[in-house]
C-alpha positions in Angstrom: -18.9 -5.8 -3.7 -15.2 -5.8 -3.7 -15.1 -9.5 -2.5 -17.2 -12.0 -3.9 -15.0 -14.8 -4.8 -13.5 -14.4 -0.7 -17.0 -14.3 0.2 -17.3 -17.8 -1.1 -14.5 -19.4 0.2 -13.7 -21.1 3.7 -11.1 -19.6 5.9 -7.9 -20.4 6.5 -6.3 -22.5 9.0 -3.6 -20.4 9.0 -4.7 -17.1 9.5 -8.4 -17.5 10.0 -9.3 -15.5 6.7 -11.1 -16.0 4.0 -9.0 -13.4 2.1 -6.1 -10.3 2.0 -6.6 -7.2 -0.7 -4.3 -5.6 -1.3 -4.3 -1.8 -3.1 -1.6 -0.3 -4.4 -2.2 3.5 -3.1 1.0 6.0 -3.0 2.3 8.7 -0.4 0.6 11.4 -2.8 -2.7 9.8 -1.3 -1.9 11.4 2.2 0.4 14.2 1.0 -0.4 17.0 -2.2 0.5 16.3 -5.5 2.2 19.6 -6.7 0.4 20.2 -10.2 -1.1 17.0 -10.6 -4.9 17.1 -9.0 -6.0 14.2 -10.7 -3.3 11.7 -9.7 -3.6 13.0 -6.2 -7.1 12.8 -5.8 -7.4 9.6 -6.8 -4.6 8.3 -4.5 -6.8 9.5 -1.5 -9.5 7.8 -2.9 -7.2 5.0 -2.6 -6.1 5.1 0.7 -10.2 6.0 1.9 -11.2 3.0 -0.4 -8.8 0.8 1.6 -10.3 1.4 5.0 -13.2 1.2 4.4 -13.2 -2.3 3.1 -11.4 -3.0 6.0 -14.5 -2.0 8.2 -17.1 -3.5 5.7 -15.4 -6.6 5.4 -13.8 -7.1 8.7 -16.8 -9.5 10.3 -16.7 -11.5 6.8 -12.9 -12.4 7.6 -11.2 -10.4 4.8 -8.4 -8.4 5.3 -7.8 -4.9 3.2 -4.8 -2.7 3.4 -2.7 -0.6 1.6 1.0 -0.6 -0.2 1.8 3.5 -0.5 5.0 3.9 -2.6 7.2 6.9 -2.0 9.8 7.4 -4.7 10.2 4.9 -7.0 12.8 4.4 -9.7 13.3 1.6 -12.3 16.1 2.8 -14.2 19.3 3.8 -12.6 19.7 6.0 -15.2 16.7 7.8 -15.5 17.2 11.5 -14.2 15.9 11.9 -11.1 16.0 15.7 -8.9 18.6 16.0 -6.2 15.4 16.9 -3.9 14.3 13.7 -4.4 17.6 12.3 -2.9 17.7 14.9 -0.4 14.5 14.7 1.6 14.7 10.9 1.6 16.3 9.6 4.9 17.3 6.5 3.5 19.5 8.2 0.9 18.3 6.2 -1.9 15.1 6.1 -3.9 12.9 3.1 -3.9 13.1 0.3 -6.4 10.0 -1.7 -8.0 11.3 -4.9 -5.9 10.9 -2.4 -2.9 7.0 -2.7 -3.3 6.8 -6.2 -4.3 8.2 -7.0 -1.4 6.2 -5.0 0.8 2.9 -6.7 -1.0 4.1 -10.5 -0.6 4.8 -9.6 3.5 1.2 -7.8 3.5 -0.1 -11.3 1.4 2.0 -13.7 3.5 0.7 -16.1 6.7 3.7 -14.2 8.2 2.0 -10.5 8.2 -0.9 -12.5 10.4 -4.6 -12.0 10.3 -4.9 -8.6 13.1 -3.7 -6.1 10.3 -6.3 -4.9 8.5 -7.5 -0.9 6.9 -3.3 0.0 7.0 -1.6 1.8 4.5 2.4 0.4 4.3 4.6 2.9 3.5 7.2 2.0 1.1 9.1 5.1 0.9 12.5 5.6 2.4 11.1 7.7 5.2 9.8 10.2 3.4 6.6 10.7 5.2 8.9 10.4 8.6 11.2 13.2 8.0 
């Protein structure tokens, strides 16, 4: 059970729920993984994992969804391939405050209650172009 301590608690005035989880899955979860099976595979599992809490846990008034980061760099100066740069439509890679804030909205009152077994894509596009 993925849930217990939400399971105990009342809901929320605000959003009507007793809880959000939130997993951090990645666009390799939806897309392949050249060369690396393993880090792939379990990214699907990821992204599967999330929706289906979101269906078991819907009627219980907990809310599951997903935070798939594209891209992400956290040192400027770290080398990074000009494909990288070139097949992102926002022309710059993501940052690690990119998908922070992406996971406060998703926990926020302000991302409401109605979202629920979503994976957020936090990746420039990528998965757009």
């Amino acid at each position: 059970m993925p849930a217990p301590t939400f399971l105990r608690q009342e809901p929320r005035a605000q959003t009507g729920l007793r809880g959000k989880l939130i997993n951090i899955t990645s666009q390799h979860g939806m897309v392949a993984c050249p060369g690396n099976l393993a880090y792939g595979t379990s990214k699907a599992a990821a992204v599967y994992m999330t929706k289906q809490i979101a269906v078991d846990y819907a009627e219980q008034l907990i809310a599951c969804n997903g935070v798939a980061p594209g891209k992400i760099v956290k040192e400027a100066a770290r080398p990074v391939s000009q494909y990288s740069y070139d097949r992102t439509p926002c022309k710059r890679l993501g940052t690690p405050a990119d998908v922070a804030s992406a996971v406060c909205w998703l926990a926020s009152d302000e991302a409401g209650s109605y979202q629920t077994g979503h994976n957020l894509m936090v990746d420039g596009g990528w998965m757009a172009f």
